[in-house]
ROBAFI-25702 format. One line per 5 residues: number of its first residue (from 1); their letters; for each residue x, y, z of C-alpha. Coordinates in pm, 1 decimal. Example, Ala and Ser with C-alpha at 12.3 -4.5 7.8 and 13.67 -1.06 7.14 Angstrom:
// ROBAFI-25702
1	AS	1230.0/-450.0/780.0 ~ 1367.0/-106.0/714.0
// end
This chain:
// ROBAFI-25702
1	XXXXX	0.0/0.0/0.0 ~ 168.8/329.6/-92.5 ~ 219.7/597.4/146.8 ~ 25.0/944.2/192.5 ~ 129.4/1249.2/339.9
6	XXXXX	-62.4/1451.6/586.5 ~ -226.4/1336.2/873.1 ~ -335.7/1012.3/718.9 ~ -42.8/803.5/654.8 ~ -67.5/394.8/625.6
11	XXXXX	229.2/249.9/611.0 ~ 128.2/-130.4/690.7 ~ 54.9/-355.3/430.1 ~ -342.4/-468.4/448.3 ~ -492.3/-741.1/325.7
16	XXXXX	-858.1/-859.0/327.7 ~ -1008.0/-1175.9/332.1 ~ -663.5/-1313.4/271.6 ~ -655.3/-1081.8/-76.0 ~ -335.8/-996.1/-211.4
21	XXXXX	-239.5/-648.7/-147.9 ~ -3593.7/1198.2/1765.3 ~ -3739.2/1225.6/1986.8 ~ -3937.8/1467.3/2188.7 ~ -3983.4/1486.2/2602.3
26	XXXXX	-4189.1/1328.3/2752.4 ~ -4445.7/1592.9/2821.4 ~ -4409.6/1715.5/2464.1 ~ -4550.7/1352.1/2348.4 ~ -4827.0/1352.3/2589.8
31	XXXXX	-4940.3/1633.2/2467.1 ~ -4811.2/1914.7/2739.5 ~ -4844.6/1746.0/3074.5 ~ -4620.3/1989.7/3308.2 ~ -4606.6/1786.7/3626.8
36	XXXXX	-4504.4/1475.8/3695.3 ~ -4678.1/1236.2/3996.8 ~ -4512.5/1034.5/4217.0 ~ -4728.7/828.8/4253.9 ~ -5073.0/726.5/4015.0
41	XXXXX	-5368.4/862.1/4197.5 ~ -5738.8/705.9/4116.5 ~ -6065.6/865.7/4154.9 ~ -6448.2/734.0/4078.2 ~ -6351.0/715.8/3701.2
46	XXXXX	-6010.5/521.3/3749.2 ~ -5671.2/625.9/3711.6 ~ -5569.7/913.6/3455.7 ~ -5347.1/744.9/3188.2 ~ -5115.0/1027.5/3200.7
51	XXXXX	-5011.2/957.4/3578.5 ~ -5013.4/622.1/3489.1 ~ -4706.0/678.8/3180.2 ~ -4569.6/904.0/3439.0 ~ -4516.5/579.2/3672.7
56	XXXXX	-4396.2/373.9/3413.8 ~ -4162.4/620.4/3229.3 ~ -3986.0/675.4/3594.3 ~ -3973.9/308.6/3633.4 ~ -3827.2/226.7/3284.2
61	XXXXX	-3539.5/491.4/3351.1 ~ -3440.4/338.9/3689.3 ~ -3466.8/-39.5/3507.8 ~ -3166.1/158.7/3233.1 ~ -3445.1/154.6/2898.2
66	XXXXX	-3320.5/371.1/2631.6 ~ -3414.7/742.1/2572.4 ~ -3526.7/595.6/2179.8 ~ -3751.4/287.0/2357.7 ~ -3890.2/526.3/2580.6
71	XXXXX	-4018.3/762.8/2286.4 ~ -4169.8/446.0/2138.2 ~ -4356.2/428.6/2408.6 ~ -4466.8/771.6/2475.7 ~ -4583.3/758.7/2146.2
76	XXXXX	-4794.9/439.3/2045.4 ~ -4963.6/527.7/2399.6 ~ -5032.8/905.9/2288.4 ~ -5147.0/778.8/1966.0 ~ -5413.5/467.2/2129.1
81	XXXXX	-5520.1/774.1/2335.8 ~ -5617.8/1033.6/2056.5 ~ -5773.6/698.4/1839.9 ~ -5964.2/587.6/2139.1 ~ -6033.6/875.9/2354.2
86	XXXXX	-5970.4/657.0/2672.3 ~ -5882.6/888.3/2937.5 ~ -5845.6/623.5/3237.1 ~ -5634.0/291.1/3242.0 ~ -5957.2/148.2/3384.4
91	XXXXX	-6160.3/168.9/3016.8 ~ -5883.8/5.2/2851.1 ~ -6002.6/-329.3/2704.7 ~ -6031.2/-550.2/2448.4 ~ -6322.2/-347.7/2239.5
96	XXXXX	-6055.1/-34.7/2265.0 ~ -5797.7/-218.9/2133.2 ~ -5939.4/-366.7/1883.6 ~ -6076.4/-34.4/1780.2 ~ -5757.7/127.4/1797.6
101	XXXXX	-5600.3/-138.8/1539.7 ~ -5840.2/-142.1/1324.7 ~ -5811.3/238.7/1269.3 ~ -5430.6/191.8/1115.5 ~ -5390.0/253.3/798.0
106	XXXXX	-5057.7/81.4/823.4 ~ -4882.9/-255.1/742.8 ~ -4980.2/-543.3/988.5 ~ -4620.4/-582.5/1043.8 ~ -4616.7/-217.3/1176.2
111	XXXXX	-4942.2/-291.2/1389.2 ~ -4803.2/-626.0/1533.8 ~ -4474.4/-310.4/1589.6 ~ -4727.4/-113.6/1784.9 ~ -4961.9/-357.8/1970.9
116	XXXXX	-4637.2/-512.8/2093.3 ~ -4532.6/-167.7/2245.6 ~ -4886.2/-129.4/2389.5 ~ -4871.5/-490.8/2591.7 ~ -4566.5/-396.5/2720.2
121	XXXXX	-4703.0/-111.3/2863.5 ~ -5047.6/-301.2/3013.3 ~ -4788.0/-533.8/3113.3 ~ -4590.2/-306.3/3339.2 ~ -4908.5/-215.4/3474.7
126	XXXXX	-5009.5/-571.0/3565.2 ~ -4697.7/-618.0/3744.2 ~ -4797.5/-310.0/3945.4 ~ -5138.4/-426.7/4025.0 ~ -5346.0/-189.1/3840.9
131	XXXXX	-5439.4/-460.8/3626.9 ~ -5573.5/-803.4/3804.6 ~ -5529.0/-993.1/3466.2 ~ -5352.7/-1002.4/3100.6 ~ -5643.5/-1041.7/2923.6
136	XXXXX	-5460.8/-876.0/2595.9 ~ -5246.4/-1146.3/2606.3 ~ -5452.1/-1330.3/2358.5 ~ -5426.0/-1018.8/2127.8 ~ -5264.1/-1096.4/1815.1
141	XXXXX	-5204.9/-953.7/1434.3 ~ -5090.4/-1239.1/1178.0 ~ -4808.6/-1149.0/975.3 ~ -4589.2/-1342.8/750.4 ~ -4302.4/-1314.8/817.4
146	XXXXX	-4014.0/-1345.2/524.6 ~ -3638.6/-1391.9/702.8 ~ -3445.2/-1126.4/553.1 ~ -3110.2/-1222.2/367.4 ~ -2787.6/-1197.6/520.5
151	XXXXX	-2451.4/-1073.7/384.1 ~ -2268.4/-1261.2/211.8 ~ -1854.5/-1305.4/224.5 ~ -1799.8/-1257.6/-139.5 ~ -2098.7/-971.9/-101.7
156	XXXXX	-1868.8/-795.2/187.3 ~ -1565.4/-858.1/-33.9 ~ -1646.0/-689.9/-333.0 ~ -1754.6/-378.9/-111.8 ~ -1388.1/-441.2/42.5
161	XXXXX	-1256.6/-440.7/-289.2 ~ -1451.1/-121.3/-388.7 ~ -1306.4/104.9/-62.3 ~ -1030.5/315.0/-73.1 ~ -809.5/252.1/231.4
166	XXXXX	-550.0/492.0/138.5 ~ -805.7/750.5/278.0 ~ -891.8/716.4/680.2 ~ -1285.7/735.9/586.1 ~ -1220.9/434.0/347.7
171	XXXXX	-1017.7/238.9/639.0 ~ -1239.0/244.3/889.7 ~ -1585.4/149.0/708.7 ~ -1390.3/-122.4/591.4 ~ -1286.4/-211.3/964.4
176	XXXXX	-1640.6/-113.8/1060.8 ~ -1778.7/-383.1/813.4 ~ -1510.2/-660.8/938.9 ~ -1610.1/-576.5/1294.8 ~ -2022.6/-654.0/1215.9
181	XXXXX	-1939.0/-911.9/973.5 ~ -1703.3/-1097.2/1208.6 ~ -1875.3/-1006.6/1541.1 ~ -2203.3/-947.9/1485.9 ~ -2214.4/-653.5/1680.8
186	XXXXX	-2554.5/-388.9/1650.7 ~ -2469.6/-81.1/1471.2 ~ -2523.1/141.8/1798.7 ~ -2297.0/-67.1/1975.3 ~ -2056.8/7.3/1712.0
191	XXXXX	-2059.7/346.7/1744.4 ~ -2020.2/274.2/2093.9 ~ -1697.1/100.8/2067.4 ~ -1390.6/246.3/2253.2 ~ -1036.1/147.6/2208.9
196	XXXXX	-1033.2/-23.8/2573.4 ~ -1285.5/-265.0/2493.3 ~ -1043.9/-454.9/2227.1 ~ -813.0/-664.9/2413.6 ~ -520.7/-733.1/2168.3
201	XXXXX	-312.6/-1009.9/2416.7 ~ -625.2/-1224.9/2442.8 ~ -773.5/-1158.4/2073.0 ~ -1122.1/-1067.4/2234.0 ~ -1360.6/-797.7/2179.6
206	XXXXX	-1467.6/-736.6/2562.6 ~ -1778.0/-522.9/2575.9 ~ -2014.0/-432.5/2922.7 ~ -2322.6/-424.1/2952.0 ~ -2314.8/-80.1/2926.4
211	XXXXX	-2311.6/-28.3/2570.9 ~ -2536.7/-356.3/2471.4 ~ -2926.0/-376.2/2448.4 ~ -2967.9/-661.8/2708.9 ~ -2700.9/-490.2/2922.1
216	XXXXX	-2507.1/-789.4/2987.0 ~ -2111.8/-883.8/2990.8 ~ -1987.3/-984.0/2625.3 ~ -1688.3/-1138.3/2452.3 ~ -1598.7/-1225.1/2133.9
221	XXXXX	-1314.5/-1366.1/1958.3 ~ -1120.8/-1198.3/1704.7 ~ -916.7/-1346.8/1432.4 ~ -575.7/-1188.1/1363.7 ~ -707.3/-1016.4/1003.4
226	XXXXX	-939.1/-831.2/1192.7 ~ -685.6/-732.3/1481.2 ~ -416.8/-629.1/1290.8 ~ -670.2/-386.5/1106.7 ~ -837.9/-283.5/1470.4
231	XXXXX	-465.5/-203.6/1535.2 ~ -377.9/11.6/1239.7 ~ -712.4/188.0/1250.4 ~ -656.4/341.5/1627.6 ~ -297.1/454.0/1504.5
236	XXXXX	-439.0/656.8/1299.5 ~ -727.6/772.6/1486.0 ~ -450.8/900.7/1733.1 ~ -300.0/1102.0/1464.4 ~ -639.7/1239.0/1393.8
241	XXXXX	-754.0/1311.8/1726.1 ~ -410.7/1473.2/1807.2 ~ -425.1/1709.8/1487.9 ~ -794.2/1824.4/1583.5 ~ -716.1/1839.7/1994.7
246	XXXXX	-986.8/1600.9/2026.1 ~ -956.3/1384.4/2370.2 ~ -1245.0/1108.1/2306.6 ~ -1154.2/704.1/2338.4 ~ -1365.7/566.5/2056.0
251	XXXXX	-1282.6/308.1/1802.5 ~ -1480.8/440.7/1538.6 ~ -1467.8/863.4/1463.3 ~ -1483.1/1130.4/1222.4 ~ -1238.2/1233.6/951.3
256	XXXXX	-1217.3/1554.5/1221.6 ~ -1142.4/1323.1/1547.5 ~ -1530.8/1377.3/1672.9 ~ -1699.1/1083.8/1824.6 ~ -1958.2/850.8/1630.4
261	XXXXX	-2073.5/737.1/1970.0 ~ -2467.0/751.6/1948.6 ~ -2757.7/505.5/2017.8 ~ -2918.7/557.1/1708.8 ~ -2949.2/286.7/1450.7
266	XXXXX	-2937.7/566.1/1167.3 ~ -2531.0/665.7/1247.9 ~ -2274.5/788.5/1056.7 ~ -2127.2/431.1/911.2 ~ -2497.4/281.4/868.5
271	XXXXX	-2535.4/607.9/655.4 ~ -2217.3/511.8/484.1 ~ -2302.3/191.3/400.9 ~ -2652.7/281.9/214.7 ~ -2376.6/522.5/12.8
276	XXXXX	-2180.0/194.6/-113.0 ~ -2499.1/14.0/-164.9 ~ -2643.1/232.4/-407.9 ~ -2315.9/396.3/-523.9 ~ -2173.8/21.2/-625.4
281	XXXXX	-2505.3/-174.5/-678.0 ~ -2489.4/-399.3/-386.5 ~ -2753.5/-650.0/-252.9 ~ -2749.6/-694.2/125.3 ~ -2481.9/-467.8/222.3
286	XXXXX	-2629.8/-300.8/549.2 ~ -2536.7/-326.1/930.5 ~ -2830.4/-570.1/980.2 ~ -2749.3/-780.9/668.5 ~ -2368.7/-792.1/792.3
291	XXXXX	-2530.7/-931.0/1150.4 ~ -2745.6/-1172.7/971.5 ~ -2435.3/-1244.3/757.4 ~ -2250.2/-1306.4/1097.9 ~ -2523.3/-1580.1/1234.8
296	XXXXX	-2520.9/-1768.6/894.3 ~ -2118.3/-1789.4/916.3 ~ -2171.8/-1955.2/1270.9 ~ -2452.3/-2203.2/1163.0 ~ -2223.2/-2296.8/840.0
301	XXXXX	-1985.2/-2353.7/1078.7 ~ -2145.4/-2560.7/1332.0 ~ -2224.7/-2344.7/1623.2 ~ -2581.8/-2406.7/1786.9 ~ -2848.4/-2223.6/1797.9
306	XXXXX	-2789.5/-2157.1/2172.0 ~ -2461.7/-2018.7/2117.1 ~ -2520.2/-1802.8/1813.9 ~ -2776.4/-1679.1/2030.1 ~ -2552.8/-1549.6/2294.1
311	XXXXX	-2306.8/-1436.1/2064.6 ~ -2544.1/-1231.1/1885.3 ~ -2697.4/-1125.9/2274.6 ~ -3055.5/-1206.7/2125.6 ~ -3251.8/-1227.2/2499.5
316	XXXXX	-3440.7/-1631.1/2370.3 ~ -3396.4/-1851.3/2053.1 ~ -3735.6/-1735.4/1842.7 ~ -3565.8/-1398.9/1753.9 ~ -3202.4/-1587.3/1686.6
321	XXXXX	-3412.1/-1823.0/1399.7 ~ -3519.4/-1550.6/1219.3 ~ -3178.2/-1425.2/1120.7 ~ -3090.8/-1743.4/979.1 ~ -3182.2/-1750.8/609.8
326	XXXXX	-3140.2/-2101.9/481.1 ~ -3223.2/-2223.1/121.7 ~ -3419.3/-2522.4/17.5 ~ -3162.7/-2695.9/-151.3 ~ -2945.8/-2675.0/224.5
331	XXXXX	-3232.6/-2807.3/403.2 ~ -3186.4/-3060.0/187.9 ~ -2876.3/-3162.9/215.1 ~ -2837.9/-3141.7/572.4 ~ -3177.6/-3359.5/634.5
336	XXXX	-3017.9/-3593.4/421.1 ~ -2728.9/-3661.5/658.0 ~ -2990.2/-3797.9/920.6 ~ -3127.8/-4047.7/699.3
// end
């Protein structure tokens, strides 16, 4: 790889794949509420759906829910109020919900999206007695559900191929795309990423709970490709960082030494990657595809399901199936080995 001059300068060889060289407050959502109750009070009609979110919100920031799960929730509720015109937990039944479905103009996929939200809710408020049974549990919207495709190597190759790592922003997407591809880490967590959490003695990506959705302990294993690019990538973040005086400790930053680190799904390298898609053409380039990608290379491999599931810190099974796409020829062939 030849050498630039500047403040990006790469003077390792690289290789790849073994190639030669939104939201709103809270009281904003509900519509203006100024105070906030302690406690949810009742009178003859029942208790007042806003001090009941008030409750729940409080209770969802203590349990560590995210600022963008919270919204959600804020939301679909302010929304089943407006449809319905329920005003007190109490009136909240079947009929309503029912009603309030039916009035989407949406997808069923997006109102399975939003009755799930709304259980979880009626669920919280089971758990605090308001509610003495589930009875939305038998709720449902059908939808068939088609398992999205996963990236594929030679797919994440030819995007590889395609980047120009003579350039820092062409370095680390590539690195980004290893480090989803070959980890299976969420985007957010990604952005997340600091330079501490990769432990180069022990080949391990060792994240906390901290920046993970089911806030629990993590490690990976890392192969040496994918170190010795983690490796060149923060040497030249510290040249970056020290050009632009900026003091931050993440993996993954801007051509100016600013920090990616966000919680949104819709970050800087996710943006980057829709760029390559449609720039170069490219089915199932995208951080979820690359994750997908990730659970396939496991199964192919032999893992189980249990410990793809783990790796990929998926919280039961049912939701670690769906990101395995498998062909009707493979089913196939691997049935016919039990014959």
């Amino acid at each position: 790889m030849t050498k630039k001059k500047g403040i990006f300068e790469v003077n390792e060889d690289i290789t790849l794949f073994n190639q030669d060289k939104g939201t709103g407050t809270q009281d904003q959502l509900l519509g203006g509420s100024a105070t906030k109750k302690d406690s949810v009070t009742s009178n003859n009609s029942g208790r007042d759906l806003d001090g009941v979110m008030d409750v729940i919100i409080q209770q969802m920031r203590v349990s560590g829910y995210r600022e963008r799960t919270i919204a959600d929730y804020i939301r679909y509720m302010t929304l089943f109020k407006k449809i319905t015109k329920v005003q007190y937990l109490e009136d909240i039944n079947t009929d309503t919900i029912y009603f309030w479905l039916d009035s989407m103009d949406v997808s069923n996929q997006t109102k399975l999206t939003r009755l799930k939200c709304l259980k979880a809710i009626l669920g919280k408020c089971f758990n605090n007695g308001w509610f003495t049974s589930n009875f939305w549990h038998g709720i449902n919207v059908k939808v068939d559900k088609k398992v999205k495709k996963g990236a594929k190597k030679d797919d994440v190759k030819v995007l590889l191929s395609l980047l120009d790592l003579n350039t820092f922003i062409g370095l680390r997407d590539a690195v980004a795309v290893l480090t989803i591809y070959k980890t299976g880490v969420r985007i957010n967590t990604l952005g997340q990423l600091e330079e501490s959490h990769i432990d180069f003695e022990n080949k391990l990506l060792s994240m906390d709970g901290e920046i993970l959705k089911n806030h629990k302990i993590l490690k990976l294993p890392l192969d040496d490709e994918l170190l010795d690019l983690l490796g060149i990538l923060v040497k030249q973040n510290n040249k970056i960082r020290s050009h632009y005086g900026e003091k931050n400790s993440n993996l993954f930053i801007s051509c100016k030494g600013t920090s990616l680190k966000t919680k949104s799904t819709n970050n800087a390298i996710s943006k980057q990657l829709s760029k390559y898609a449609k720039r170069y053409n490219l089915q199932n380039i995208n951080p979820h595809a690359l994750r997908r990608g990730y659970a396939k290379s496991l199964m192919d491999k032999g893992a189980n399901l249990a410990l793809i599931s783990k790796a990929l810190g998926h919280s039961n099974l049912a939701v670690t199936t769906q990101y395995l796409d498998i062909e009707v020829e493979e089913v196939a062939d691997n049935l016919r080995e039990f014959l």
